[in-house]
C-alpha positions in Angstrom: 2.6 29.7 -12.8 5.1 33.1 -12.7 8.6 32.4 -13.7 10.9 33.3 -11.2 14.1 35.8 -11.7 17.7 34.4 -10.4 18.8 37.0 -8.2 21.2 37.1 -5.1 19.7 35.6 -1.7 18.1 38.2 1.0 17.3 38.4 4.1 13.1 39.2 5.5 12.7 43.4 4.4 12.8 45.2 8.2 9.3 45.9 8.2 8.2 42.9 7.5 10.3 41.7 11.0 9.1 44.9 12.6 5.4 43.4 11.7 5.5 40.3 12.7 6.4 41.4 16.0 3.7 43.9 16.6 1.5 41.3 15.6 2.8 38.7 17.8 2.5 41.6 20.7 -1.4 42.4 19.1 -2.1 38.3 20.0 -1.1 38.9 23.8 -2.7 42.2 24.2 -4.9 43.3 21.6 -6.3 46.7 23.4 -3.5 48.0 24.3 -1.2 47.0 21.2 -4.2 48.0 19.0 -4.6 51.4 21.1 -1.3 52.4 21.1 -0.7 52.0 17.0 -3.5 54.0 16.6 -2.3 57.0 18.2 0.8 56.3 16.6 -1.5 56.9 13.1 -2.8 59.7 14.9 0.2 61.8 15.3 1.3 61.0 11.8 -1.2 62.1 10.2 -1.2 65.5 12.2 2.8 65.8 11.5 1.9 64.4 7.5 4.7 62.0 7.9 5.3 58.3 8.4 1.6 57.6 7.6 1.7 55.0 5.4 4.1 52.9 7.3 1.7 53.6 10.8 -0.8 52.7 8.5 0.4 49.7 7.8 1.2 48.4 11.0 -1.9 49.3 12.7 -3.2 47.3 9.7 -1.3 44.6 10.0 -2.4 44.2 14.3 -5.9 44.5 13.4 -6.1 41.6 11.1 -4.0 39.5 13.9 -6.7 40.6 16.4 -9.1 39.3 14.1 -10.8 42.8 12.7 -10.6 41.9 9.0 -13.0 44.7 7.6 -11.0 47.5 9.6 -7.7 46.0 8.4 -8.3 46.2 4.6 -9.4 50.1 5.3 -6.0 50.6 6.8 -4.2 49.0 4.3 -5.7 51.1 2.1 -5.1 54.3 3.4 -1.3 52.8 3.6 -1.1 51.7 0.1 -2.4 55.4 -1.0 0.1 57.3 0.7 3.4 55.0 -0.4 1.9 55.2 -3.7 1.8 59.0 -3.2 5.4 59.3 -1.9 6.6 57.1 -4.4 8.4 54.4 -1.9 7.7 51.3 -3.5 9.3 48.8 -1.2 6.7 50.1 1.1 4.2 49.6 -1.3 5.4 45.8 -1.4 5.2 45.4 2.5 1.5 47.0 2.3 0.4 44.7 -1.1 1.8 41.2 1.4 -0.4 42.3 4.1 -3.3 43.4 1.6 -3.5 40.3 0.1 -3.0 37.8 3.4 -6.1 40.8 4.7 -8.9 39.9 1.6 -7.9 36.1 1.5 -9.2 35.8 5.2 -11.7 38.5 4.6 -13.0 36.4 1.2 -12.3 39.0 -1.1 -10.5 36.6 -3.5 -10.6 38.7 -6.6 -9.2 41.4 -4.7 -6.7 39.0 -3.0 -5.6 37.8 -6.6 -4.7 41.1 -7.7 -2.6 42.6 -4.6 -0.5 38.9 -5.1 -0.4 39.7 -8.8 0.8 43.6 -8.1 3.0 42.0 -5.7 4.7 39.8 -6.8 5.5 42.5 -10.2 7.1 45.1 -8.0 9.1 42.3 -5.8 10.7 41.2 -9.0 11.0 44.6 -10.2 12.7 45.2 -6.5 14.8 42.5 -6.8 13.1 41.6 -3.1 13.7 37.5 -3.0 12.0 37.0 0.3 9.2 39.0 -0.1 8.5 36.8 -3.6 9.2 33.5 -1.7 6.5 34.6 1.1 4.2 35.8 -1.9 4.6 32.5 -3.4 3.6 31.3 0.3 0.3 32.8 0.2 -0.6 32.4 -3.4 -0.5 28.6 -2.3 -2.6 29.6 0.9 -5.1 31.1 -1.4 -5.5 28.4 -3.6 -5.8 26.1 -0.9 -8.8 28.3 0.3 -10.3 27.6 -2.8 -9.5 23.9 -2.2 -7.2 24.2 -5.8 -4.8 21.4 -4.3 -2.4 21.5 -7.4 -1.8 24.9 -7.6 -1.7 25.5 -3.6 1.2 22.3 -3.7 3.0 24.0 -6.9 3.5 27.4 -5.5 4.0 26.0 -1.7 6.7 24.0 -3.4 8.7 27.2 -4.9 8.1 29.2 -1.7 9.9 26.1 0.1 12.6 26.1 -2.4 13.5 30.0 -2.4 13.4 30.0 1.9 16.2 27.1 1.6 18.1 28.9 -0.6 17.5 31.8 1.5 18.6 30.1 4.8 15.4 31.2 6.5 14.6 27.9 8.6 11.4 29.0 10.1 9.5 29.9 7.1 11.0 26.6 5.4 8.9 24.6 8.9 5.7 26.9 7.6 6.5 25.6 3.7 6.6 22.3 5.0 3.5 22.7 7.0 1.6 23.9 3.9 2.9 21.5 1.5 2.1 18.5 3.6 -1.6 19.8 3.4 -1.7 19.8 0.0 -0.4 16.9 -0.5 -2.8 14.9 2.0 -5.6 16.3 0.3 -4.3 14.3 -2.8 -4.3 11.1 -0.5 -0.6 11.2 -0.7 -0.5 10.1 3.5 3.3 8.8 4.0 4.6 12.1 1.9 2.7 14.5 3.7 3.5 12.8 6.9 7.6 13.4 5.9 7.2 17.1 5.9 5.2 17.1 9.1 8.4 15.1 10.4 10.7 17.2 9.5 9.1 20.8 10.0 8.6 20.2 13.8 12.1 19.7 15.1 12.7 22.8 13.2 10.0 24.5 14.8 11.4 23.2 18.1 14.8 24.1 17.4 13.4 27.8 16.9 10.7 28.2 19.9 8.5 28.8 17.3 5.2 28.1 19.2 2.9 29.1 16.1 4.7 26.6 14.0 4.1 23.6 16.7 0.8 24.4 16.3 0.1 24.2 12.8 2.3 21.3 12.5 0.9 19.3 15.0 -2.9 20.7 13.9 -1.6 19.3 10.5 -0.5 15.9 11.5 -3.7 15.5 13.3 -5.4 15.8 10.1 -3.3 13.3 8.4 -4.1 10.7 11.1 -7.5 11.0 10.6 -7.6 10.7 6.9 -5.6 7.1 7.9 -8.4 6.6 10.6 -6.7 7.3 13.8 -9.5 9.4 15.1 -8.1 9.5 18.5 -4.4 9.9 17.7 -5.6 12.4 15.2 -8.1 14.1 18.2 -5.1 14.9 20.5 -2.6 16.7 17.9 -5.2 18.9 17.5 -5.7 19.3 21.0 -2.9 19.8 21.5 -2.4 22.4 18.5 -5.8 24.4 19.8 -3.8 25.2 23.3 -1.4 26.5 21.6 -3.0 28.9 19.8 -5.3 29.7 22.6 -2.0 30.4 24.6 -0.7 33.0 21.2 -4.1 34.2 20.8 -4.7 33.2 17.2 -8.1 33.1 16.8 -8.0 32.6 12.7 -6.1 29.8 12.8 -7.7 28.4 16.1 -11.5 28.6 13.8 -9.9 26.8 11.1 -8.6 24.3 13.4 -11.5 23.7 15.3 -13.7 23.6 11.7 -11.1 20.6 10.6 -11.5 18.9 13.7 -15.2 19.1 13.5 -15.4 17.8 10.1 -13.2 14.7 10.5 -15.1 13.6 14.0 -18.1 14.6 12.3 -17.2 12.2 8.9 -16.0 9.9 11.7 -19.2 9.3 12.9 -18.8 10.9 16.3 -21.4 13.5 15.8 -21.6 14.1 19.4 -18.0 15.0 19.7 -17.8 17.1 17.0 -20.7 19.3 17.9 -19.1 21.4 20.5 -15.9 22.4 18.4 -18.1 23.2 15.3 -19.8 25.4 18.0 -16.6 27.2 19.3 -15.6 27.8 15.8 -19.0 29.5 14.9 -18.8 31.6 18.1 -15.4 33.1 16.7 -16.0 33.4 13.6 -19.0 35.5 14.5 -17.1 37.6 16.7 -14.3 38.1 14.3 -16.4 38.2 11.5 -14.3 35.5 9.7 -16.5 34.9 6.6 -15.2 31.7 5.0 -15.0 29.9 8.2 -17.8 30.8 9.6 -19.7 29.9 6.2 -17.9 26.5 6.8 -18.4 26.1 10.5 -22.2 26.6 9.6 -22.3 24.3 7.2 -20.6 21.6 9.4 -23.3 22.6 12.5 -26.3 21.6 10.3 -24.7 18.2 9.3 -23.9 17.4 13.0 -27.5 18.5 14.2 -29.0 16.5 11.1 -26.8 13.1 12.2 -27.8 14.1 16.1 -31.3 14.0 14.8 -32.4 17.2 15.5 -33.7 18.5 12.1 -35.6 21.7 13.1 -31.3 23.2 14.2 -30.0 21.7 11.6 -32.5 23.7 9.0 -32.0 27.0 10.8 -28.2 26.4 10.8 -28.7 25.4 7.0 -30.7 28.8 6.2 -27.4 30.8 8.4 -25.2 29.2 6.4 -26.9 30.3 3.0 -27.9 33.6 4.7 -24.3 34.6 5.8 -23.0 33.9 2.1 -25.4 36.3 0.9 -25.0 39.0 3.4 -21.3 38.9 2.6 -21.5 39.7 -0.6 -24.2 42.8 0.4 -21.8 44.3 3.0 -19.1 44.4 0.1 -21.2 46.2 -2.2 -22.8 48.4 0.5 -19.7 49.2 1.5 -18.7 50.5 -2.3 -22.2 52.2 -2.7 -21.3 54.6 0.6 -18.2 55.7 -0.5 -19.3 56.6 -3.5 -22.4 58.6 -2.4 -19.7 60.2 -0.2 -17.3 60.9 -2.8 -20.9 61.9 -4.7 -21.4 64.5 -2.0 -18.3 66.1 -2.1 -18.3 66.5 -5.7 -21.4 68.1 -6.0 -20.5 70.6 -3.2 -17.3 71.7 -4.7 -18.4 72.0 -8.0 -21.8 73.9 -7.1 -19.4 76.3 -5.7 -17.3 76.3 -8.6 -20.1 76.3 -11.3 -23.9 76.5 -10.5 -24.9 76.3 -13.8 -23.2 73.1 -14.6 -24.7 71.6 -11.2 -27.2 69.2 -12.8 -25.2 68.7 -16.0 -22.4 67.3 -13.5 -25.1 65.7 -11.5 -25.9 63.1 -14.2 -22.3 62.7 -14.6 -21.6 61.8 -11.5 -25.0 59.2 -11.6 -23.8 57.7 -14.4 -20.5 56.9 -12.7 -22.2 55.2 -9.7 -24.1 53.4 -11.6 -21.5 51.6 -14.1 -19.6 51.3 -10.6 -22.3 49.1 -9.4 -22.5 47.3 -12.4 -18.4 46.4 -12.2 -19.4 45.4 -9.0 -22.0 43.0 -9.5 -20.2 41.8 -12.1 -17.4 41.1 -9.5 -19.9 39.4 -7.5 -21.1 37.5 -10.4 -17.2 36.5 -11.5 -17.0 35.2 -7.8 -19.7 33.1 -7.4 -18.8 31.6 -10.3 -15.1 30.8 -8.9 -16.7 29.8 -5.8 -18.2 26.7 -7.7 -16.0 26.1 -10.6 -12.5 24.7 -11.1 -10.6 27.0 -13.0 -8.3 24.5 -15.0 -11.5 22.3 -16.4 -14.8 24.8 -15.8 -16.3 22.1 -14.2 -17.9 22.1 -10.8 -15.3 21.9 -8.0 -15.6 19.3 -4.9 -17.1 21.8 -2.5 -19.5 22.7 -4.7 -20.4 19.4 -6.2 -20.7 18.4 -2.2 -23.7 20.8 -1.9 -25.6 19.7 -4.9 -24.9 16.2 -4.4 -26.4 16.1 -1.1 -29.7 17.9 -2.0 -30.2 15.8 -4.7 -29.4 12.7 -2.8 -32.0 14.4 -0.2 -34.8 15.1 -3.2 -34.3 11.0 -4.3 -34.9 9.7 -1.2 -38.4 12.2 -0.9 -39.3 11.1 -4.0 -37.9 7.3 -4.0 -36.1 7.9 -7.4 -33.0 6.0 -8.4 -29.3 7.8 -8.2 -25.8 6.6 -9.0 -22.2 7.8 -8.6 -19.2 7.2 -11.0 -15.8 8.2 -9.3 -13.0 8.2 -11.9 -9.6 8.3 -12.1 -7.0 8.8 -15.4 -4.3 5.6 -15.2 -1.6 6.6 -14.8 -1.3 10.7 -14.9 1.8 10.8 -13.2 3.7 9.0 -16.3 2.2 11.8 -18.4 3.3 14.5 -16.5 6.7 13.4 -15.5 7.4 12.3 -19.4 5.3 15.5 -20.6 5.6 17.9 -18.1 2.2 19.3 -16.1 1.2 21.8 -19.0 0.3 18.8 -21.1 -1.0 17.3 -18.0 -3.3 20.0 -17.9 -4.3 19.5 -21.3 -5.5 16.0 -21.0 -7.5 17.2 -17.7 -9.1 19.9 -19.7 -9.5 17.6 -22.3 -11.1 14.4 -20.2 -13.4 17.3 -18.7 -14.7 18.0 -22.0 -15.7 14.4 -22.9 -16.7 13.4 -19.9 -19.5 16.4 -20.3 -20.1 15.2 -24.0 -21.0 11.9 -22.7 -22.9 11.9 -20.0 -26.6 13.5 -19.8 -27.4 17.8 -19.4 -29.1 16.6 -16.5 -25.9 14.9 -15.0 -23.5 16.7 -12.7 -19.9 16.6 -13.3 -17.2 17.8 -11.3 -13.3 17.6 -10.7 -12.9 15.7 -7.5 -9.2 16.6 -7.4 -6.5 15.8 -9.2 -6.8 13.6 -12.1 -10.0 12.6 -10.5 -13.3 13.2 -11.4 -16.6 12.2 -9.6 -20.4 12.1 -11.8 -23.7 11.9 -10.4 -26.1 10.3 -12.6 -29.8 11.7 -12.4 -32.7 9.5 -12.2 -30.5 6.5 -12.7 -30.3 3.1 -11.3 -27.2 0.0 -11.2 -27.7 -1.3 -14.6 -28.3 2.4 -16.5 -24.9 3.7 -14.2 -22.9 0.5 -16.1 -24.3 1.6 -19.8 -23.2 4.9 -18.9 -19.7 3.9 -17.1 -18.7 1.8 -20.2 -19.8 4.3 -22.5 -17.8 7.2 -20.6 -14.6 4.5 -21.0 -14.8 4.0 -24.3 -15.1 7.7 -25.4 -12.0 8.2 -23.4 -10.0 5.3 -24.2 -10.9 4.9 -28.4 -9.6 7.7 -29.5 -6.0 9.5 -28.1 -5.6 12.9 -26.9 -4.3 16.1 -28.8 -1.5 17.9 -27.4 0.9 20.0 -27.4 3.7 17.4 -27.6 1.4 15.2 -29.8 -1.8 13.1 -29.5 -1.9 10.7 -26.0 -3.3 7.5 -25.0 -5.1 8.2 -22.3 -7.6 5.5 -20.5 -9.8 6.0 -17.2 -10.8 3.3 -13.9 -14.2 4.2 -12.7 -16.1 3.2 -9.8 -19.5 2.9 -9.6 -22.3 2.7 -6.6 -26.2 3.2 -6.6 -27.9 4.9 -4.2 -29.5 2.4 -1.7 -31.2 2.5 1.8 -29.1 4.2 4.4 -27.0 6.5 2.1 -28.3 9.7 4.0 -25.1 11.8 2.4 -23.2 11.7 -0.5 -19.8 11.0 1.3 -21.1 7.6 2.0 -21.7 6.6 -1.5 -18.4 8.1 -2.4 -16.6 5.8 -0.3 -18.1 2.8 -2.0 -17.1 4.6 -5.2 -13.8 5.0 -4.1 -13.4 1.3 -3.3 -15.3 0.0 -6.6 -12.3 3.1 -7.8 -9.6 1.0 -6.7 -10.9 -2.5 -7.4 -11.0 -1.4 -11.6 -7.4 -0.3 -10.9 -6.5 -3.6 -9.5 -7.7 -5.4 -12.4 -5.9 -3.6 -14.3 -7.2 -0.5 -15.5 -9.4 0.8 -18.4 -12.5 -0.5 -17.0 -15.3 -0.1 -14.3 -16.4 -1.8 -11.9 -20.2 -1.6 -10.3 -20.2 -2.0 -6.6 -22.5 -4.6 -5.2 -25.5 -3.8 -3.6 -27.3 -4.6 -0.4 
């Protein structure tokens, strides 16, 4: 976490007001908004002034109307030329929109480091707002990676700088974004607080993007209580509204939330048509992530309607897309530098023939170990795409994915499976009488032995949390108890080293074996959760093996 500087309140920088209203214009009318900032960049560049700000605007409107790739460009060209004139609080405006620009775009390395840059010079600037709406999206981009800790951490210091700040409407967003990271902790009645007290504010204000996220966010709430319907018509009523604003992002994510919870509801049916939409805008948008997502969600919806042969090719999309992705990134670095290659050659064959092929080499040699700092970017990203980055161990979504085909590949070949779900008694106590830097120590540290004592063939992941979720290879009821009992007692035997000095530490864990009719892992994971809390009611430090048949 970055510490933050006490410094006097201010109010939103101009341009980023001057922004948000050229981007609320881009929503109504995108051709014309869009076709009139770039003729504005024209005219700069020919009188070589004002270009990085036109740049950034035109930027800005491009990623509202949903043209990610063309965006970044922009921003580039904007961040070169403030950079070049030395105006750093330009340079601040550009890094916000550069790093809101690759989150959506899924550049999350290169999303990390404009937040990093940013939030440097905003400190450096003295700029409070602009830190506090950094902070913002540092938790948007953690939620992205479905990091719920870190998204509710930074969420919460973005909420408390806007209230010091006296900026109600970006307190309503704060509240909107914590109350989602909370829920995903199962933390229902908090979450549903902040939902009740960021919408009056949102009326107060007009602010018709904020109703929509807020009710879009209650809705999601009610359906983790099960109130499917309930939960069905805030988003409903959500989606109008940002059909009405023209927010297309946010109108895919929606419609990829409210497929998922009608599709884990067991209305398949229902849920087809929004995963649908959201495809269909994604593709047009070229929204990476969600449509990765919404192509996920389409092949579990056409499996459940039982029609396998859509559900495979939506399967091989899904897996396709993530590949191509990463391909257009790196195609994109390989023709800029064959251009820049050009142009180098050119001038200096006119500069010095003799040195042409000397330089030639050079310049191969530099293309080359800029491909290989590429792939190693691509390499360092598929890795975060998988991983948790507090324990190294696999993270939900990820664990999701491998779960299911190996649930899939048992059932083929009739082999035995079991799930343990487990969760450390009582964390909170340890991190409100330790603070959450030890807190992460015993997480890092229950990682570790939970990998030392469970099989290489075994899949361990952090399920959120201070939860944790194994599935046990090739292994029936009785083997998951030998292994349950023998993952509690390396916890609970021997305390935990730390920082403020060693901790008793003990686990709950739920167990379930695969039976007839588990066609996906959630299902299974639901018994766990129940076998979960069913060790915790009898009082912790144990396990508890749920029946079968």
């Amino acid at each position: 976490m970055l510490p933050l500087n006490p410094m006097a309140p201010t109010a939103a920088h101009p341009i980023a007001e001057h922004i948000a209203a050229v981007c609320a214009q881009a929503q109504l009318t995108p051709d014309a908004t869009l076709a009139a900032l770039e003729a504005d960049l024209v005219r700069a560049r020919c009188a070589q002034e004002g270009v990085g700000l036109a740049a950034l605007i035109y930027g800005a409107a491009l990623l509202q109307a949903g043209d990610g790739g063309a965006s970044v460009e922009m921003l580039g060209e904007a961040e070169a030329d403030a950079r070049d004139a030395g105006d750093d609080e330009l340079r601040l405006q550009v890094l916000v929109a550069m790093s809101k620009a690759l989150t959506i775009t899924g550049n999350l390395q290169g999303a990390l480091e404009a937040f990093r840059e940013g939030m440097e010079l905003s400190r450096a600037l003295g700029d409070r707002h602009t830190e506090g709406v950094l902070l913002l999206g540092l938790g948007f981009f953690h939620g992205q990676l479905e990091e719920s800790e870190p998204y509710e951490e930074y969420t919460r210091l973005a909420l408390a700088r806007f209230r010091e700040l006296g900026d109600p409407q970006r307190v309503a967003l704060c509240l909107n974004n914590l109350a989602g990271s909370i829920s995903r902790r199962k933390r229902y009645a908090e979450a549903l607080a902040c939902y009740e007290e960021a919408l009056p504010i949102a009326l107060s204000l007009g602010w018709r993007r904020g109703q929509a996220l807020i009710l879009g966010g209650h809705g999601g709430v009610l359906f983790h209580q099960g109130h499917i319907d309930e939960g069905r018509e805030k988003y409903l009523a959500s989606n109008a509204i940002l059909e009405e604003l023209g927010d297309v992002f946010q109108l895919t994510r929606h419609l990829n939330l409210l497929g998922r919870a009608l599709l884990e509801g067991g209305r398949p049916s229902e849920a087809l048509p929004c995963i649908e939409a959201a495809v269909r805008h994604a593709e047009a948008r070229r929204f990476e992530i969600e449509l990765s997502q919404a192509l996920e969600l389409l092949s579990r919806a056409q499996e459940a309607l039982g029609d396998a042969p859509a559900a495979l090719r939506a399967l091989r999309r899904h897996v396709e897309e993530g590949a191509a992705a990463g391909i257009r990134r790196t195609e994109e670095i390989v023709r800029k530098l064959k251009v820049e290659h050009r142009l180098s050659i050119a001038k200096r064959e006119a500069e010095q023939q003799e040195s042409r092929n000397e330089e030639l080499a050079a310049v191969n040699a530099a293309l080359t170990e800029a491909l290989g700092r590429q792939q190693a970017l691509q390499d360092e990203l598929e890795r975060l795409a998988r991983t948790d980055p507090l324990t190294g161990l696999f993270n939900r979504r990820y664990m999701e994915e491998l779960g299911n085909r190996e649930i899939e590949r048992c059932q083929r070949s009739r082999a035995p499976l079991s799930v343990m779900l487990a969760d450390v008694d009582h964390f909170k106590r340890i991190n409100d009488r330790y603070g959450h830097s030890v807190g992460d120590e015993v997480l890092v540290e229950m990682a570790a032995r939970l990998r030392r004592n469970v099989r290489g063939v075994d899949l361990v992941a952090r399920w959120g949390g201070e939860e944790f979720c194994v599935l046990l290879v090739e292994t029936d009821g009785e083997g998951a108890r030998f292994a349950a009992e023998r993952v509690r007692r390396a916890i609970a035997q021997r305390p935990f080293e730390t920082s403020a000095g060693p901790i008793k530490v003990t686990l709950s864990l739920g167990v379930v074996a695969l039976e007839e009719g588990h066609a996906r892992l959630a299902s299974l994971l639901r018994q766990a959760d129940v076998a979960l809390y069913t060790a915790k009611d009898r009082g912790r430090d144990q396990y508890f093996l749920a029946p079968t048949g």
